[in-house]
MINULO-882772 format. One line per 2 residues: number of its first residue (from 1); for each residue x, y, z of C-alpha. Coordinates in Angstrom, 3 decimals. Layout:
<sites>
NUM) X Y Z  ...
</sites>
This chain:
<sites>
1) 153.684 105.910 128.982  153.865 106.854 132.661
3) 154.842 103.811 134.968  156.420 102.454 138.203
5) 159.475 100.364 138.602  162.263 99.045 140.597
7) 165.897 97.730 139.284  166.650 96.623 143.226
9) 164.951 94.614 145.619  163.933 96.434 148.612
11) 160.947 98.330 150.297  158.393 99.699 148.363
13) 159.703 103.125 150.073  162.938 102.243 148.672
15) 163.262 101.286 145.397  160.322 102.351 143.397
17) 160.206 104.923 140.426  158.032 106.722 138.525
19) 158.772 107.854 135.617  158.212 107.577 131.838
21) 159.397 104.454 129.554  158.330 103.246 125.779
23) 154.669 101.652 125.181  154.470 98.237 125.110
25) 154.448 96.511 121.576  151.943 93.521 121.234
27) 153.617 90.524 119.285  151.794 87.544 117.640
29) 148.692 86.156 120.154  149.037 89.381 122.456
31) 147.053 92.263 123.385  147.709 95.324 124.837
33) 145.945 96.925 127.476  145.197 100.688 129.135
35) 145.062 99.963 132.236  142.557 101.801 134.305
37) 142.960 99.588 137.510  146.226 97.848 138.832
39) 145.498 94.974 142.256  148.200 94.627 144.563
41) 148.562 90.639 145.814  151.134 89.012 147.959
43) 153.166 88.015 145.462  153.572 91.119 143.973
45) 155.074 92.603 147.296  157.454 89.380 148.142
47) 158.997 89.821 144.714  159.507 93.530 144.954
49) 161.308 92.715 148.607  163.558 90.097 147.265
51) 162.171 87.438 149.712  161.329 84.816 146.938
53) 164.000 85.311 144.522  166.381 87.262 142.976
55) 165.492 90.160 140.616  164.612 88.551 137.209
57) 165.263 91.285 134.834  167.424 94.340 135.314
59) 164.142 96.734 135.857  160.573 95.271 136.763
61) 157.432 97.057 136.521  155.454 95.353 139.072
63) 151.659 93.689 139.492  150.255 91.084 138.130
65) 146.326 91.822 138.403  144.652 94.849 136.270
67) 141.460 95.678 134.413  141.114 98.076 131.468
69) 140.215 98.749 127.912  141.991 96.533 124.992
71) 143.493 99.258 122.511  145.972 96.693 120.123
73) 145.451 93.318 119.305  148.732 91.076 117.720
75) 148.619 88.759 115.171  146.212 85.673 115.590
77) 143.818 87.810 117.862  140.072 88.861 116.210
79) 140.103 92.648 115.540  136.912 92.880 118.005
81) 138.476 92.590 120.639  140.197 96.055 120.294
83) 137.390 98.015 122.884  136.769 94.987 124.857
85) 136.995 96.221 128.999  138.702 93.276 130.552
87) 140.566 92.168 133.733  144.201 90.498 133.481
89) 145.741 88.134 135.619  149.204 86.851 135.856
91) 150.252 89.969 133.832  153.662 90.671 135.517
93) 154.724 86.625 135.566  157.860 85.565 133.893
95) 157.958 89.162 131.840  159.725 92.825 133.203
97) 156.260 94.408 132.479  153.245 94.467 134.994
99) 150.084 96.091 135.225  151.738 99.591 137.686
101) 151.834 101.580 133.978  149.693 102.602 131.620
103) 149.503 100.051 129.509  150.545 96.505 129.489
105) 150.992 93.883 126.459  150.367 90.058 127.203
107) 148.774 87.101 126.189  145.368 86.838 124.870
109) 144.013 84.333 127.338  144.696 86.430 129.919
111) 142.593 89.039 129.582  139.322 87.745 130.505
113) 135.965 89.756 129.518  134.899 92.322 132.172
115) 131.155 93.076 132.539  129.900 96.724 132.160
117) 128.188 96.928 135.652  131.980 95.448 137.433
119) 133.998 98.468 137.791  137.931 98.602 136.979
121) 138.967 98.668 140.531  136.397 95.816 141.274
123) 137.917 93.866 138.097  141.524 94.586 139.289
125) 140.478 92.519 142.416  139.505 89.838 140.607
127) 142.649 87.591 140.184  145.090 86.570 143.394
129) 143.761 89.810 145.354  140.305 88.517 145.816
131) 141.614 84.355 146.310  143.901 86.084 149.133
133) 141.257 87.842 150.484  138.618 84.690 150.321
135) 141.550 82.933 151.956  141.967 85.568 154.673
137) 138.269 85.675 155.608  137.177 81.807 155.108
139) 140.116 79.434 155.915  141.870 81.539 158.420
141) 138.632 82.893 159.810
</sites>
């Protein structure tokens, strides 16, 4: 699969990649994703820069909000949900993987049914990206 990554902290100018890297294996109560959509939040960009930690894993691919189409399910997830358009949230927390690739593999729960009139991009938007941005417009007016 085709995705972005950084192995140093540092400007997005900087340090990310693009490049090619291994599909993502789902393992018991996982599924994997194509991602269509990848959301940007706050979070996201702080970790790339190194300003709330140090780098957790020797290469990251960043984001943590997405939408797309469930392709693999692991064991202890129905069958039906292989098809199922969903967004994800969370996606790039306490794993190397995010949602800047192709596909992404991660728990179940968090990949939430997406309606068929909410588009990817929309459904990308709907995790930290669109609390930030109700934040931004309603509590710091």
């Amino acid at each position: 699969m085709y995705a972005a990554w950084y192995e140093r902290n540092g400007s997005a100018d900087e340090v990310l990649t693009f490049g090619e890297m291994d599909d993502p294996q789902v393992g018991p109560g996982e599924v994997r994703v194509k991602i269509h959509a990848s959301g940007v939040n706050p979070s996201d960009v702080k970790r790339r820069a190194g300003s709330t930690a140090k780098m957790e894993f020797p290469r990251v691919v960043p984001q943590s909000d997405g939408a797309g189409i469930i392709d693999a399910v692991g064991e202890g997830v129905p069958a039906e949900r292989v098809g199922e358009r969903v967004w994800v949230w969370n996606a790039q927390f306490g794993r190397p993987f995010g949602t800047a690739a192709q596909y992404i593999a991660l728990p179940s729960e968090q990949a939430i049914h997406l309606p068929d009139n909410v588009d990817f991009a929309k459904g990308a938007c709907l995790g930290i990206p669109a609390l930030t941005a109700h934040y931004a417009l309603f509590a710091d007016g």
